[in-house]
Phi, psi and omega in degrees: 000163170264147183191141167262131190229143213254096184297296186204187172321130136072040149219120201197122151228192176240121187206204179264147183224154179297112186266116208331131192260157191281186145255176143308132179108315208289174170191127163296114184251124153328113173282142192230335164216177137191118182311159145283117171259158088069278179323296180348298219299325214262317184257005160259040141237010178217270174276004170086211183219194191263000155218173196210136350287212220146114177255120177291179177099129158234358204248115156188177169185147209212217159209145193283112165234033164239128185225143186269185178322148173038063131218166206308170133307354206267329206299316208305114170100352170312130152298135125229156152264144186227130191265132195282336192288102179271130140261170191308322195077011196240328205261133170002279181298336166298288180336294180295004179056046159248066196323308204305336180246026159312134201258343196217038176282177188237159181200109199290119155098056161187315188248331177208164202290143189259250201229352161292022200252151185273344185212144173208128180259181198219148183290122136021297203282337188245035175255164176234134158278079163351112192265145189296141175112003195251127154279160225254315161307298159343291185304336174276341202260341184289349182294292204274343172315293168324311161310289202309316203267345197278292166335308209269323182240024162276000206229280173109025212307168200244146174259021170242339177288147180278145172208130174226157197246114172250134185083090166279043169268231181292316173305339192234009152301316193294296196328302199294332186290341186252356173302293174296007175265330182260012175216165186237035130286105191255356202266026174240025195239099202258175173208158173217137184226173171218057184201093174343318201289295173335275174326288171325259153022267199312279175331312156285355170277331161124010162292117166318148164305325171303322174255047169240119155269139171276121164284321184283007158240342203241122160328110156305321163325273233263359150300252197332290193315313169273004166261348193283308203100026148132024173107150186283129171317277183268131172227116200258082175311065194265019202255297208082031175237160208276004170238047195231330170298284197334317178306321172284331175282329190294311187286351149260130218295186197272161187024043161296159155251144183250151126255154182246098165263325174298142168294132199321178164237328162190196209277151202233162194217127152251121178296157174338306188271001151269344194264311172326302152010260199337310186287279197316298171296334151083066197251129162277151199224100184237151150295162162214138153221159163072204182223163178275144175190115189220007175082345130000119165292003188230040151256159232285324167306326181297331180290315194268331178262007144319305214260014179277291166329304184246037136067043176270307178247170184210071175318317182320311166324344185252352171269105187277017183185107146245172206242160146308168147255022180299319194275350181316317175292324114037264184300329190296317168346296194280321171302300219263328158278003182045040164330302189253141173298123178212168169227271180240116168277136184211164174249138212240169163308308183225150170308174191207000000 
């Protein structure tokens, strides 16, 4: 088969690859999309990955034309989307089927090969089955969709609460998109960005425009304060930076909640006098990472492609650029050199 496969930093090629033999459990999935994240950019071009070689993608999705010891036969010819996270099954959090803080995982496209690929195989356990109508794009979308909605209810906002979202990238476009799909008051749903591009995205997404902030022309302090009443209930950190968390604790109202959904950017430290914030207003500060995915209809995939079925969001809209996937270094290109205004890059069957 063909795959780019990620010899070491900043070497990604596209060549021949052995195609991936089953396991017990396992079943061989035809790749049929597979998205670029974020993540992608830093480690096949900066830090490599935790083994080498190694074909990245965790964002994909395809159909089961394999199928391995013990596992059904009903799979063989399946649409899925696929949860990238093996866990062990073994750890605290397995046990409570809180796979996502599994202490000894596996991860398809960082620790073993993923989806950038013409095959990939996959555990049984992490697949979801595709209802007609869900398209194969859609479905590579179910991964960070799953991130965005895990963030929205690990927080829980009240549909009477102010919220606001800093960092419109793909993960806090995704956030916004589904804040505003649960509630039908949008003007009390704020967003903050620093990119024209941005603004378009959000307003199509169905954010007033009155509640899109520019950073780069507007004080975000005191835009927010004064649309809020004294700070946002709910504050959604999506950047990963140290002064865009500070931006969160000054801009959330007393006994407000932060969630940290971006991945750090770099190490992050607070003065005195935000850790005071912190104390005196009586803010809760939570993490999030990955998604719930326990095969559940009320785990956060089961959330999304509920509301995917019934054509309540429409992610496609968001996909700003595909590719073949031969063509695929392209979108890496374009992600690691930020050239281009993007949103979700993604590699297809056929150029588009």
């Amino acid at each position: 088969m063909k795959a780019w496969v990620l010899h070491g930093a900043n070497d990604i090629r596209w060549e021949l690859a052995d195609k991936p033999a089953m396991g017990k459990g396992e079943v061989l999935v035809a790749v049929k999309a597979a998205g670029i994240c974020g993540s992608d950019i830093p480690r096949i071009y900066k830090t490599g990955a935790h083994v080498h070689p190694l074909i990245p993608g965790h964002e994909f999705s395809g159909m089961v034309v394999g199928i391995g010891e013990g596992v059904d036969c009903a799979w063989q010819g399946k649409r899925v989307g696929i949860f990238p996270l093996i866990p062990c099954g073994k750890c605290k959090p397995c046990l409570e089927k809180q796979f996502e803080m599994c202490r000894q995982y596996d991860y398809l496209g960082s620790r073993r090969d993923g989806g950038f690929a013409e095959y990939v195989t996959v555990p049984v356990n992490n697949l979801i089955a595709l209802p007609e109508g869900v398209t194969y794009e859609e479905a590579a979308m179910l991964e960070p969709m799953a991130v965005a909605v895990h963030a929205m209810r690990r927080v829980g906002p009240k549909k009477t609460e102010t919220i606001a979202v800093c960092g419109l990238g793909t993960i806090g476009l995704l956030l916004l998109m589904f804040l505003l799909e649960d509630r039908e008051d949008k003007e009390g749903i704020f967003a903050i960005g620093n990119k024209e591009f941005q603004k378009q995205q959000a307003v199509a997404l169905g954010l007033p425009e009155a509640s899109y902030c520019d950073s780069r022309k507007e004080d975000v302090g005191n835009w927010l304060q004064e649309r809020t009443n004294g700070g946002a209930d709910v504050f959604f950190e999506c950047v990963g930076k140290n002064d865009t968390v500070v931006q969160a604790v000054n801009d959330t109202a007393p006994a407000g909640r932060i969630c940290l959904v971006g991945n750090p950017a770099s190490h992050m430290s607070l003065e005195k006098e935000v850790y005071w914030k912190i104390l005196r207003n009586q803010q809760t500060i939570m993490g999030t990472w990955n998604s719930s995915f326990t095969g559940e209809e009320t785990d956060d995939w089961h959330y999304v492609l509920e509301r995917l079925v019934q054509n309540r969001v429409a992610p496609e809209g968001l996909i700003s650029h595909k590719f073949s996937l031969e063509a695929l270094e392209k979108g890496l290109r374009i992600m690691g050199d930020k050239s281009e205004d993007y949103v979700k890059i993604m590699a297809c069957q056929e150029e588009r």
